[in-house]
mmCIF file of the N, C-alpha and C atoms, coordinates in Angstrom:
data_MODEL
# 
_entry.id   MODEL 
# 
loop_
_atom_site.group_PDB 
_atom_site.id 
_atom_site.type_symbol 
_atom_site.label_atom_id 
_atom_site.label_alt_id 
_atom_site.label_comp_id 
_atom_site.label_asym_id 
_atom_site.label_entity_id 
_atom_site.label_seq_id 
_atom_site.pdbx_PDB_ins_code 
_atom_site.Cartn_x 
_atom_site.Cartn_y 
_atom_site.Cartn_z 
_atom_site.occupancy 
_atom_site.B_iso_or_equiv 
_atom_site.pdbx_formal_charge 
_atom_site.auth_seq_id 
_atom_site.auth_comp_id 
_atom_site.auth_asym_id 
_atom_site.auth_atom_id 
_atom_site.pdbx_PDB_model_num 
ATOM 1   N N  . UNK A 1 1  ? 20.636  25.709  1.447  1.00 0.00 ? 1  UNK A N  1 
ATOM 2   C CA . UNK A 1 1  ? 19.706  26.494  0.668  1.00 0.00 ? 1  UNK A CA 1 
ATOM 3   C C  . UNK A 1 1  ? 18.663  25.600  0.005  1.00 0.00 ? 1  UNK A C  1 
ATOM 4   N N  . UNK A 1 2  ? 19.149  24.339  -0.248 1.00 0.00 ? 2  UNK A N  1 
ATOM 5   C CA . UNK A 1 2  ? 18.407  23.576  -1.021 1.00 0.00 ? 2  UNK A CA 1 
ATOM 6   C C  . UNK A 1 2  ? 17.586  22.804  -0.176 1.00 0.00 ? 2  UNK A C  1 
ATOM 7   N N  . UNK A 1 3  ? 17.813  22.753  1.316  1.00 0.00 ? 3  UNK A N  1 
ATOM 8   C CA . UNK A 1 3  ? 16.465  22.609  2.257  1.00 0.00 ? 3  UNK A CA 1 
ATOM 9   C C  . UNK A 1 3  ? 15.799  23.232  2.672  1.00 0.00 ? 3  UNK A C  1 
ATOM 10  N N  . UNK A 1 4  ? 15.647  24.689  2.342  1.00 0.00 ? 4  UNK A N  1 
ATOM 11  C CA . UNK A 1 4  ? 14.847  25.660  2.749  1.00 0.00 ? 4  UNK A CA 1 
ATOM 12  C C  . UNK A 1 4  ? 13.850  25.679  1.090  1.00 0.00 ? 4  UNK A C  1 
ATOM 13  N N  . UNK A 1 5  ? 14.423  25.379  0.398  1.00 0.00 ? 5  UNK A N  1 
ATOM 14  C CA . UNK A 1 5  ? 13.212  25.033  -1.012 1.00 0.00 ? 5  UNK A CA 1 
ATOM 15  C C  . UNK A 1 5  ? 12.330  24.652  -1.067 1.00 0.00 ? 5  UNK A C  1 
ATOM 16  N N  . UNK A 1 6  ? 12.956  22.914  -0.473 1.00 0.00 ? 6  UNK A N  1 
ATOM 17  C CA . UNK A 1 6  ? 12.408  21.917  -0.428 1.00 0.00 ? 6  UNK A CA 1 
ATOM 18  C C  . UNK A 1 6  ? 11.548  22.326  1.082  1.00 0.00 ? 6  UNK A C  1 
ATOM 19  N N  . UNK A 1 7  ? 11.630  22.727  1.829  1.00 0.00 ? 7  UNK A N  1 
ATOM 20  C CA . UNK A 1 7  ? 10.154  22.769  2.914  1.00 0.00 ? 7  UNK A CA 1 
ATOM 21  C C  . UNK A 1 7  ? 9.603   23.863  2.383  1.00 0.00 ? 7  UNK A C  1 
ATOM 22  N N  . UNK A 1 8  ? 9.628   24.807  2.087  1.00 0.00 ? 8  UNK A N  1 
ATOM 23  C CA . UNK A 1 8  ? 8.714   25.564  1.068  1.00 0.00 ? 8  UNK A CA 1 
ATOM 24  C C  . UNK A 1 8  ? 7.670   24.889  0.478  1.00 0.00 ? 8  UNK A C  1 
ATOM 25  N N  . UNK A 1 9  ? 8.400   23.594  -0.544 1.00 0.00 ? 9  UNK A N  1 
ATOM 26  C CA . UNK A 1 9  ? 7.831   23.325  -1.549 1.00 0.00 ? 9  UNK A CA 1 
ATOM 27  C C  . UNK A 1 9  ? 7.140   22.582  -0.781 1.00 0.00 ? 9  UNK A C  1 
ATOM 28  N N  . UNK A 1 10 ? 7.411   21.786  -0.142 1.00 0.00 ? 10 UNK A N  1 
ATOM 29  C CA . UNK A 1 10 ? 6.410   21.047  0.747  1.00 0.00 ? 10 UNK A CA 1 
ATOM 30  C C  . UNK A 1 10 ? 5.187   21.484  1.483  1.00 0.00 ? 10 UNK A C  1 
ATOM 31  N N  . UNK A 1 11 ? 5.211   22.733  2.137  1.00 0.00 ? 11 UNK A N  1 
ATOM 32  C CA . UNK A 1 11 ? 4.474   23.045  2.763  1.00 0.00 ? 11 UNK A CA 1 
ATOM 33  C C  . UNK A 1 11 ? 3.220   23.518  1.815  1.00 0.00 ? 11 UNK A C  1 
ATOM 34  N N  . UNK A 1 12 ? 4.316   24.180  0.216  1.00 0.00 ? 12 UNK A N  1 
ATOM 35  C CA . UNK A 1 12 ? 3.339   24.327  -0.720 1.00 0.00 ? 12 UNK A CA 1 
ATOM 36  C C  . UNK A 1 12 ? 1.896   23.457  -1.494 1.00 0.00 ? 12 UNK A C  1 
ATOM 37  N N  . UNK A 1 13 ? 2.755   22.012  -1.003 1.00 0.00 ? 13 UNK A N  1 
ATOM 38  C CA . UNK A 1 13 ? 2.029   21.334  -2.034 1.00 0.00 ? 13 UNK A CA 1 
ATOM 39  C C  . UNK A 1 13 ? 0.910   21.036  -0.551 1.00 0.00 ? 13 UNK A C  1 
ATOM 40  N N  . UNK A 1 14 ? 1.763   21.178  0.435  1.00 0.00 ? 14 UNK A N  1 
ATOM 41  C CA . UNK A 1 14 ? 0.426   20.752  1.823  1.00 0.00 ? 14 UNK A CA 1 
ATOM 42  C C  . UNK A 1 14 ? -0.957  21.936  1.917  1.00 0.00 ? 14 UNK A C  1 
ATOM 43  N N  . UNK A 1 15 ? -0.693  22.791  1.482  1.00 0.00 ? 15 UNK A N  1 
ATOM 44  C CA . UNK A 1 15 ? -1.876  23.802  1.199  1.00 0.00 ? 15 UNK A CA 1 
ATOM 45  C C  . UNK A 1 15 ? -2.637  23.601  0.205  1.00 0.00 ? 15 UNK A C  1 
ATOM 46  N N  . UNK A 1 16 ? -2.157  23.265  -0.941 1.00 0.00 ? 16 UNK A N  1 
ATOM 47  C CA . UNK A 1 16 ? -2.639  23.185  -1.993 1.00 0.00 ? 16 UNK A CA 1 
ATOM 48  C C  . UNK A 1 16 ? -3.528  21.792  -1.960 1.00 0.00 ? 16 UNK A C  1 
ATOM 49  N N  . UNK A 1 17 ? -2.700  20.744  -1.692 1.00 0.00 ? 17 UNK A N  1 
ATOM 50  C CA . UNK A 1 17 ? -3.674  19.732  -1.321 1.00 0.00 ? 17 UNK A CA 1 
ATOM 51  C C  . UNK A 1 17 ? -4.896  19.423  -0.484 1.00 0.00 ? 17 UNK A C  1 
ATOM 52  N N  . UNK A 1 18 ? -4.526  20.472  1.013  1.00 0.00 ? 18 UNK A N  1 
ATOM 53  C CA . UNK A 1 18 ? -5.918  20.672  1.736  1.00 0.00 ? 18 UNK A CA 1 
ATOM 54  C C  . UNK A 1 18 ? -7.160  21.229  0.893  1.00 0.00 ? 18 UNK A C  1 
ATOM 55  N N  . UNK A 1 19 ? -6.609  22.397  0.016  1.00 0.00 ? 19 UNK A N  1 
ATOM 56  C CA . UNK A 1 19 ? -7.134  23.376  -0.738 1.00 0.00 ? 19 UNK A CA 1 
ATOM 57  C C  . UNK A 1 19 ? -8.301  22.597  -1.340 1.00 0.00 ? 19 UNK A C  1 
ATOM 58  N N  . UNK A 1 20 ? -7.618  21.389  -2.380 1.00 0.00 ? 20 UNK A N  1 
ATOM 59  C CA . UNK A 1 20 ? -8.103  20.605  -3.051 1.00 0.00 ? 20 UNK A CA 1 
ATOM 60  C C  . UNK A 1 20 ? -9.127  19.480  -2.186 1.00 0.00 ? 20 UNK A C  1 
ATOM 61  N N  . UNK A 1 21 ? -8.624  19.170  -1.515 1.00 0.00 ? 21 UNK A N  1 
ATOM 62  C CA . UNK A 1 21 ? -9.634  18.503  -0.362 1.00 0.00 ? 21 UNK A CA 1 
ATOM 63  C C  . UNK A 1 21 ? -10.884 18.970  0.124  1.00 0.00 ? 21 UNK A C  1 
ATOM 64  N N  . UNK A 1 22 ? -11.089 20.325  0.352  1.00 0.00 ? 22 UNK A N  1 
ATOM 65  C CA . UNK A 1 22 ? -11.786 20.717  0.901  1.00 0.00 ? 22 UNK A CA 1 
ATOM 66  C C  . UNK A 1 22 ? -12.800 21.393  0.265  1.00 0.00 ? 22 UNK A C  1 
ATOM 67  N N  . UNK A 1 23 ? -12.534 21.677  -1.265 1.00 0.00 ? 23 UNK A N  1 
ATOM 68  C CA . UNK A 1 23 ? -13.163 22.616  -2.577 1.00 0.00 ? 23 UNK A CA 1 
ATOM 69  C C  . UNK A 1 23 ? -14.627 22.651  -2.369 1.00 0.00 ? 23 UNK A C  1 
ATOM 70  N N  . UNK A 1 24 ? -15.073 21.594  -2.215 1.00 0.00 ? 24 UNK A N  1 
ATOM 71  C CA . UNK A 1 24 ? -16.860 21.743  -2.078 1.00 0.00 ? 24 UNK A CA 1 
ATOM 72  C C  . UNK A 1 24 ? -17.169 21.827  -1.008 1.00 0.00 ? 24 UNK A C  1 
ATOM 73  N N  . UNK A 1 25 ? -16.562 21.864  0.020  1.00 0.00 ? 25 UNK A N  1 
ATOM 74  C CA . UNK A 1 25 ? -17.136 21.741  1.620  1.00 0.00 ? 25 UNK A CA 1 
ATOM 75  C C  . UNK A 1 25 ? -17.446 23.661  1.660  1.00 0.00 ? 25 UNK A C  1 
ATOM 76  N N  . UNK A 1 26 ? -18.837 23.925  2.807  1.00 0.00 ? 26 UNK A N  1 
ATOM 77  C CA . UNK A 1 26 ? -19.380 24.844  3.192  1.00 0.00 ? 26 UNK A CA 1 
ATOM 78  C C  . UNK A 1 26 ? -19.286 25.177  4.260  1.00 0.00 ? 26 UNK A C  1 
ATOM 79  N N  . UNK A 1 27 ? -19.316 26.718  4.234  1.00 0.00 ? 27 UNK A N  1 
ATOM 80  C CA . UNK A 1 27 ? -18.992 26.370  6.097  1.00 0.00 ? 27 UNK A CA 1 
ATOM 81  C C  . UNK A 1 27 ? -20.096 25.939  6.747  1.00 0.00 ? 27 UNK A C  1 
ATOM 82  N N  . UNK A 1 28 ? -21.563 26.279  6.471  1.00 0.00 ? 28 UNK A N  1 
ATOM 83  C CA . UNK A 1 28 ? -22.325 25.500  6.947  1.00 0.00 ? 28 UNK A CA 1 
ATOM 84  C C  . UNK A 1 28 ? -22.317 23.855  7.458  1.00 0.00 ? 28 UNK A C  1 
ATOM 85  N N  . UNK A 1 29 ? -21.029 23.228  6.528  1.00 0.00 ? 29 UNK A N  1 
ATOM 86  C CA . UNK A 1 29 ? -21.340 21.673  6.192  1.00 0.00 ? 29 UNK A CA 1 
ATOM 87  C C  . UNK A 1 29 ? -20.364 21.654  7.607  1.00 0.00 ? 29 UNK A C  1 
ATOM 88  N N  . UNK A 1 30 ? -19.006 22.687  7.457  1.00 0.00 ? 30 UNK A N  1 
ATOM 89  C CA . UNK A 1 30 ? -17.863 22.029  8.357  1.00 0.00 ? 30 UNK A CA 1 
ATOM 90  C C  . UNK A 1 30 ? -18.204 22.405  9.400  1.00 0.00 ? 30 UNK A C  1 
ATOM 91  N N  . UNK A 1 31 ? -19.219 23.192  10.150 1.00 0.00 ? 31 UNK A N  1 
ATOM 92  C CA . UNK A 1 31 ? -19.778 23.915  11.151 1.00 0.00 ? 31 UNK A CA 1 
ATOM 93  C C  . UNK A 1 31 ? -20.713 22.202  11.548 1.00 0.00 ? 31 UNK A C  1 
ATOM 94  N N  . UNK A 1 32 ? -21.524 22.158  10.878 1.00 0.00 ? 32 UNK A N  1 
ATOM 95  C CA . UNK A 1 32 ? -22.139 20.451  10.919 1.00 0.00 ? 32 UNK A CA 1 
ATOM 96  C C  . UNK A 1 32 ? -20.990 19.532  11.443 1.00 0.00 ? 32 UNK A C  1 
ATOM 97  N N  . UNK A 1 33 ? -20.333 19.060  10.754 1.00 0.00 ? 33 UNK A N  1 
ATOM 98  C CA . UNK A 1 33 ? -19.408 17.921  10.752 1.00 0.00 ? 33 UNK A CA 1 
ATOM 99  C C  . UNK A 1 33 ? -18.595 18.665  12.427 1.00 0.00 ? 33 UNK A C  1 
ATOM 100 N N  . UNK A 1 34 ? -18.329 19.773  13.090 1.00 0.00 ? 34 UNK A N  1 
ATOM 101 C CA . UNK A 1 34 ? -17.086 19.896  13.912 1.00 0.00 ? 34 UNK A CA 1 
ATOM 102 C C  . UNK A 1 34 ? -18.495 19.690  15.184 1.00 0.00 ? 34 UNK A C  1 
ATOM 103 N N  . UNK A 1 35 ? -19.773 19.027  14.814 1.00 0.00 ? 35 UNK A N  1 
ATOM 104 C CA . UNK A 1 35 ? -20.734 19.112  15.948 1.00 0.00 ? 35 UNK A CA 1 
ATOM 105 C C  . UNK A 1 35 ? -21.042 17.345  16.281 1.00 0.00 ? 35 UNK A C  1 
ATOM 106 N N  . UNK A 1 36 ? -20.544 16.998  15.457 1.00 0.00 ? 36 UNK A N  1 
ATOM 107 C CA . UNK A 1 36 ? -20.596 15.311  14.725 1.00 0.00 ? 36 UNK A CA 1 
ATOM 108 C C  . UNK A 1 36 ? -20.587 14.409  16.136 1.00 0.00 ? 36 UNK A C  1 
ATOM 109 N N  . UNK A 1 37 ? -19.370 14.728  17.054 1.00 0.00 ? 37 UNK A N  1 
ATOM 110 C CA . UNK A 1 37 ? -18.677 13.780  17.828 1.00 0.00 ? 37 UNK A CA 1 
ATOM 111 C C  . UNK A 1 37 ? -19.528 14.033  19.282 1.00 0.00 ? 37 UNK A C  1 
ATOM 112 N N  . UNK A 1 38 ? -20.933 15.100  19.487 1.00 0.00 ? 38 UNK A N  1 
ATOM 113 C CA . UNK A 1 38 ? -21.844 15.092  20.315 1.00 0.00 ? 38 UNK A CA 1 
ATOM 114 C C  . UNK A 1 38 ? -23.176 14.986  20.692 1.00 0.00 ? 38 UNK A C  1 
ATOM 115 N N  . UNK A 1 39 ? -23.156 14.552  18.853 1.00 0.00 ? 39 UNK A N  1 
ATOM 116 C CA . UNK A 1 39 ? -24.873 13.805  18.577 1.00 0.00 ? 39 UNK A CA 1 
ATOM 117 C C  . UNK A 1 39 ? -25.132 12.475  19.326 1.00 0.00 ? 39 UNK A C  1 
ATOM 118 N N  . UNK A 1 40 ? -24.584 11.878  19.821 1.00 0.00 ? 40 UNK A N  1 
ATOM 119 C CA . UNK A 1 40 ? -24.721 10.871  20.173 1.00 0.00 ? 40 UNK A CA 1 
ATOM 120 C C  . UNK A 1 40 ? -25.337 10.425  21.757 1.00 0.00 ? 40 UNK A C  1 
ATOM 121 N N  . UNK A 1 41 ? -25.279 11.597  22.183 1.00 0.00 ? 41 UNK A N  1 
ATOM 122 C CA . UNK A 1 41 ? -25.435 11.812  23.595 1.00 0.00 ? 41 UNK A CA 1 
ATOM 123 C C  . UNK A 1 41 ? -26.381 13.368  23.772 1.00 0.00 ? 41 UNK A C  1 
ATOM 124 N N  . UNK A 1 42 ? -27.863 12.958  24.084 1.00 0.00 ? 42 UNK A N  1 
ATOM 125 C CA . UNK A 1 42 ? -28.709 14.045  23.903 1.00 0.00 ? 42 UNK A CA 1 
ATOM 126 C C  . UNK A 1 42 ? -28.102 15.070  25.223 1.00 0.00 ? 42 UNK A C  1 
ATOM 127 N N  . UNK A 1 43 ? -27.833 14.767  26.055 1.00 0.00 ? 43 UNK A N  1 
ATOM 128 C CA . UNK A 1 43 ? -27.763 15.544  27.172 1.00 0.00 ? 43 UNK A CA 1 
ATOM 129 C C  . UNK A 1 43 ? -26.172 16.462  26.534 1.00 0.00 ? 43 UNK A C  1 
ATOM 130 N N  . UNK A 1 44 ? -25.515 15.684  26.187 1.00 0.00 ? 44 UNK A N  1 
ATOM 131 C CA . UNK A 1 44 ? -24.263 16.890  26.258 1.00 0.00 ? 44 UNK A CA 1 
ATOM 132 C C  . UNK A 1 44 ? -24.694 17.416  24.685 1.00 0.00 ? 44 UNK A C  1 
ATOM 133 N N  . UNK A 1 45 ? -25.637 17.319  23.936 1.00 0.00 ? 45 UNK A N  1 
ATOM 134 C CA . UNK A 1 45 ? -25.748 17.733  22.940 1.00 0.00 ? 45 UNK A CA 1 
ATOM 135 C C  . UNK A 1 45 ? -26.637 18.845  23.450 1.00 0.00 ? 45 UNK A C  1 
ATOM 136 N N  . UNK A 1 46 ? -27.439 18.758  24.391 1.00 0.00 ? 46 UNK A N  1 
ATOM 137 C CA . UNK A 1 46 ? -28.570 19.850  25.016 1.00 0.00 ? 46 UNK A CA 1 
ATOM 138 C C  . UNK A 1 46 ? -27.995 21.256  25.477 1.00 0.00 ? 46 UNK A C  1 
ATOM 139 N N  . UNK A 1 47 ? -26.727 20.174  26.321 1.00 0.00 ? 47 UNK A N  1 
ATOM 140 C CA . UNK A 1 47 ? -25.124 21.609  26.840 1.00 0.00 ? 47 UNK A CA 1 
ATOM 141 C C  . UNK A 1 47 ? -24.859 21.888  26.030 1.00 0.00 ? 47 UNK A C  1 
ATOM 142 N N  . UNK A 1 48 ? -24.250 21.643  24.703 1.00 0.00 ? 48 UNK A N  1 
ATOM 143 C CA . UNK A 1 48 ? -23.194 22.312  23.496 1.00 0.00 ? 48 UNK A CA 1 
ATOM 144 C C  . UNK A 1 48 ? -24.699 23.384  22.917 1.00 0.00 ? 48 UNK A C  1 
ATOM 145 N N  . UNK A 1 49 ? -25.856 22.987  22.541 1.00 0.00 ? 49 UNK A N  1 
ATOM 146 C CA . UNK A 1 49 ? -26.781 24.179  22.396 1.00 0.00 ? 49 UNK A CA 1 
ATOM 147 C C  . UNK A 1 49 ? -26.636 24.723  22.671 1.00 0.00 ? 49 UNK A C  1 
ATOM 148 N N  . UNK A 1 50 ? -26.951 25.082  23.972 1.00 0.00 ? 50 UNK A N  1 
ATOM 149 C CA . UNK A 1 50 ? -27.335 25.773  24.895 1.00 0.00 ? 50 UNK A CA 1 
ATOM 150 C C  . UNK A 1 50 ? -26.136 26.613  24.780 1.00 0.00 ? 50 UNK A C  1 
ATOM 151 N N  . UNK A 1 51 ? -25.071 26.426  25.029 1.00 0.00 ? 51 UNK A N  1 
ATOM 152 C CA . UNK A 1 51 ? -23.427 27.269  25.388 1.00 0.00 ? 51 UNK A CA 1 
ATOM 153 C C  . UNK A 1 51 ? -23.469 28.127  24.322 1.00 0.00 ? 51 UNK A C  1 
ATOM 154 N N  . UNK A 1 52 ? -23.164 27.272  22.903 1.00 0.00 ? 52 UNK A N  1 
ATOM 155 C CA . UNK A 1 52 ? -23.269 27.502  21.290 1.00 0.00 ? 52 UNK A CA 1 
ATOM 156 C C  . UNK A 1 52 ? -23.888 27.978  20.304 1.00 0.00 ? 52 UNK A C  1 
ATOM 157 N N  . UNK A 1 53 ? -25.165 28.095  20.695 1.00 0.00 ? 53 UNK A N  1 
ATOM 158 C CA . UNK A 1 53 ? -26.278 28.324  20.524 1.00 0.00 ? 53 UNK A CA 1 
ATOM 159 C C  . UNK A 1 53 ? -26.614 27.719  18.794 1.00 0.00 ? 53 UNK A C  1 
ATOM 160 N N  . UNK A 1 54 ? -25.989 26.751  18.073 1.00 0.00 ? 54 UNK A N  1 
ATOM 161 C CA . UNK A 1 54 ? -26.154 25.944  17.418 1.00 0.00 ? 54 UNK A CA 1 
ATOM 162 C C  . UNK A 1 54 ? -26.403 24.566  17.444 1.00 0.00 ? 54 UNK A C  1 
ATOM 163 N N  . UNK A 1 55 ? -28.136 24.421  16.291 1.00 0.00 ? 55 UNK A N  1 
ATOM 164 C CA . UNK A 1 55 ? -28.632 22.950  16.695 1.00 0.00 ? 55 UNK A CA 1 
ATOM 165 C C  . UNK A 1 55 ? -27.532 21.588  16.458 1.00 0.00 ? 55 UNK A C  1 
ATOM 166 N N  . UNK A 1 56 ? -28.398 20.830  17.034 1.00 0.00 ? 56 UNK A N  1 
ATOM 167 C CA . UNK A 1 56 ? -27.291 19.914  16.830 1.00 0.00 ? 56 UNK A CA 1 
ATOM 168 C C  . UNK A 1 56 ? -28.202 18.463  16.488 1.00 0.00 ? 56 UNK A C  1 
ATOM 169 N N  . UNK A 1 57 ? -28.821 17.435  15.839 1.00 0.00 ? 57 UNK A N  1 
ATOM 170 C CA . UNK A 1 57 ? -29.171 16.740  15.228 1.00 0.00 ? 57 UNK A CA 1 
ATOM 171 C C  . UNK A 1 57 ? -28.739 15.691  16.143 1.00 0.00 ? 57 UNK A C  1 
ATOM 172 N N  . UNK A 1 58 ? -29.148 15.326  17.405 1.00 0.00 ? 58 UNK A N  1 
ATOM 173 C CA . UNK A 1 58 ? -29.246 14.270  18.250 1.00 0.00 ? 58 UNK A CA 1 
ATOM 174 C C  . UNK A 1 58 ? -29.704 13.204  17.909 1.00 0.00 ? 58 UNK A C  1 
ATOM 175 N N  . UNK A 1 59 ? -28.860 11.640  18.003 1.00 0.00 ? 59 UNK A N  1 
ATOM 176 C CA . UNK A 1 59 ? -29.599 10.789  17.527 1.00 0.00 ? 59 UNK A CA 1 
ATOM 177 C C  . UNK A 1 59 ? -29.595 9.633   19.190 1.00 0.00 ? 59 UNK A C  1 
ATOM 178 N N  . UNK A 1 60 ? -30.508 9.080   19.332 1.00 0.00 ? 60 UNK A N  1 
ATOM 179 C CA . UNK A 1 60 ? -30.661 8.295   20.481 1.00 0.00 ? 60 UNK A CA 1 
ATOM 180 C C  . UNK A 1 60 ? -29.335 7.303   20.715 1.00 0.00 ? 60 UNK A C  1 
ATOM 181 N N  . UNK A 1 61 ? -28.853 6.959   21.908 1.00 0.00 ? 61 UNK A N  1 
ATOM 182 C CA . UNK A 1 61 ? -27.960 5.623   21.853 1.00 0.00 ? 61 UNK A CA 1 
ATOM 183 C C  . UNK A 1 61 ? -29.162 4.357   21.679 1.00 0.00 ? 61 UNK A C  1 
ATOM 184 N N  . UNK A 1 62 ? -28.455 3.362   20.635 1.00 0.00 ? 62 UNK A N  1 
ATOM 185 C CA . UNK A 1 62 ? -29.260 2.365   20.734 1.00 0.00 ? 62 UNK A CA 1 
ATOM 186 C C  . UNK A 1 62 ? -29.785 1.626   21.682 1.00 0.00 ? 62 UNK A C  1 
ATOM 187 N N  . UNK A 1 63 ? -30.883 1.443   21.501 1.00 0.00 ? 63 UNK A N  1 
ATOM 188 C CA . UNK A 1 63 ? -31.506 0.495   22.708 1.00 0.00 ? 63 UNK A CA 1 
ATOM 189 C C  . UNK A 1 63 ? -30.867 -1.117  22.549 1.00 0.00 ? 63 UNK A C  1 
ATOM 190 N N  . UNK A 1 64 ? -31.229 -1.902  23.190 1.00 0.00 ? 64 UNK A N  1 
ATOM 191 C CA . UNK A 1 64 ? -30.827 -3.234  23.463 1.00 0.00 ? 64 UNK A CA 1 
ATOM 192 C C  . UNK A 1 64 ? -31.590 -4.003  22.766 1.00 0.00 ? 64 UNK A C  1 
ATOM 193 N N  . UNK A 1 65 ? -32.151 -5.050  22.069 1.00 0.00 ? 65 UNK A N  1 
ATOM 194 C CA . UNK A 1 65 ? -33.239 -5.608  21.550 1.00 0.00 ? 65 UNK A CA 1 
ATOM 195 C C  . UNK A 1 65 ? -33.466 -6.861  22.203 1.00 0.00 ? 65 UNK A C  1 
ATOM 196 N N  . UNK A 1 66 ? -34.721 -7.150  22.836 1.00 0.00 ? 66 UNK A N  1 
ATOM 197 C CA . UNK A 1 66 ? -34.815 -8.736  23.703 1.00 0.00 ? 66 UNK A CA 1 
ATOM 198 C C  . UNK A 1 66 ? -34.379 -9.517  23.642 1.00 0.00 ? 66 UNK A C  1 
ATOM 199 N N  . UNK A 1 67 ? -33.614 -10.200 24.507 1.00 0.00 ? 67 UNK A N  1 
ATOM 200 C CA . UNK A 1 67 ? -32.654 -11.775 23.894 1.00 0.00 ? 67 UNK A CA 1 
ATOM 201 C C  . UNK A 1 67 ? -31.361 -11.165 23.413 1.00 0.00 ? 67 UNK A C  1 
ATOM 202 N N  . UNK A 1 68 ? -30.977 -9.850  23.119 1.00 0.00 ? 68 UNK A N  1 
ATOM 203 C CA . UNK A 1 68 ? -29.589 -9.516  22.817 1.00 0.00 ? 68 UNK A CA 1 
ATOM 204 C C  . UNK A 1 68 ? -29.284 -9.276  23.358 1.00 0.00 ? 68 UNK A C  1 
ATOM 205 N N  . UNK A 1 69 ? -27.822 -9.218  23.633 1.00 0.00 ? 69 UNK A N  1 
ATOM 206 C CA . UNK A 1 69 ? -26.540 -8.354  24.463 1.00 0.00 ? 69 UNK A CA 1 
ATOM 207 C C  . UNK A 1 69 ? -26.058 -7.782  23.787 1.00 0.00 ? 69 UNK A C  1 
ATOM 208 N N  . UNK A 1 70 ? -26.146 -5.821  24.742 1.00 0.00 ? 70 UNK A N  1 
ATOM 209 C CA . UNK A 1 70 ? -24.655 -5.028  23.846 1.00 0.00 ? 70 UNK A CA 1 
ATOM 210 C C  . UNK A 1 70 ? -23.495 -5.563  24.690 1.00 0.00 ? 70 UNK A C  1 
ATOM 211 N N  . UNK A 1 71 ? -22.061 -5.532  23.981 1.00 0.00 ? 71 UNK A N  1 
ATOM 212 C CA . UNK A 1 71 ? -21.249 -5.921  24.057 1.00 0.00 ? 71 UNK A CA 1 
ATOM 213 C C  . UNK A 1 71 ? -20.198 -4.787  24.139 1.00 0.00 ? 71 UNK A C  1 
ATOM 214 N N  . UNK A 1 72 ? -20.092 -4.254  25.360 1.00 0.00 ? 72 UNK A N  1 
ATOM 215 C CA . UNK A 1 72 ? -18.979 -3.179  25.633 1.00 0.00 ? 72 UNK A CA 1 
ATOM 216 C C  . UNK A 1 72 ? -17.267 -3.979  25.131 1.00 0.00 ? 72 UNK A C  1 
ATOM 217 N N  . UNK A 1 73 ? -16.748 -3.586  24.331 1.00 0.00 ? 73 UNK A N  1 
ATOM 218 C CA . UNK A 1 73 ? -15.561 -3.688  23.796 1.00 0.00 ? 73 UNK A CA 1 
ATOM 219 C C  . UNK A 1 73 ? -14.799 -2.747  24.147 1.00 0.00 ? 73 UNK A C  1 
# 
């Protein structure tokens, strides 16, 4: 009985803490942020438009600068 409390209480304080985490976020903002991981790439950012029909704030991959190397890691 006294582990069915205790995940209660747990799960309680896991809501409550997201709760608290999340207090000022908008959905506008989290609608932004869940678009985050396809700015980076104009073309699949052009597809997720297009499908989604929400903009998406494309930023270029960096160019190379003369005399430098990018360095694929």
């Amino acid at each position: 009985m006294m582990d069915i409390v205790l995940n209660i209480l747990g799960v309680a304080f896991l809501w409550f803490a997201i709760e608290y985490c999340l207090r000022h976020q908008t959905v506008e903002s989290l609608e932004d942020a869940s678009l985050i991981p396809f700015a980076d790439d104009p073309q699949v950012a052009r597809r997720v438009e297009a499908a989604t029909g929400r903009s998406i704030h494309a930023v270029a991959p960096e160019e190379a600068k003369p005399g430098w190397i990018n360095l694929d890691m």
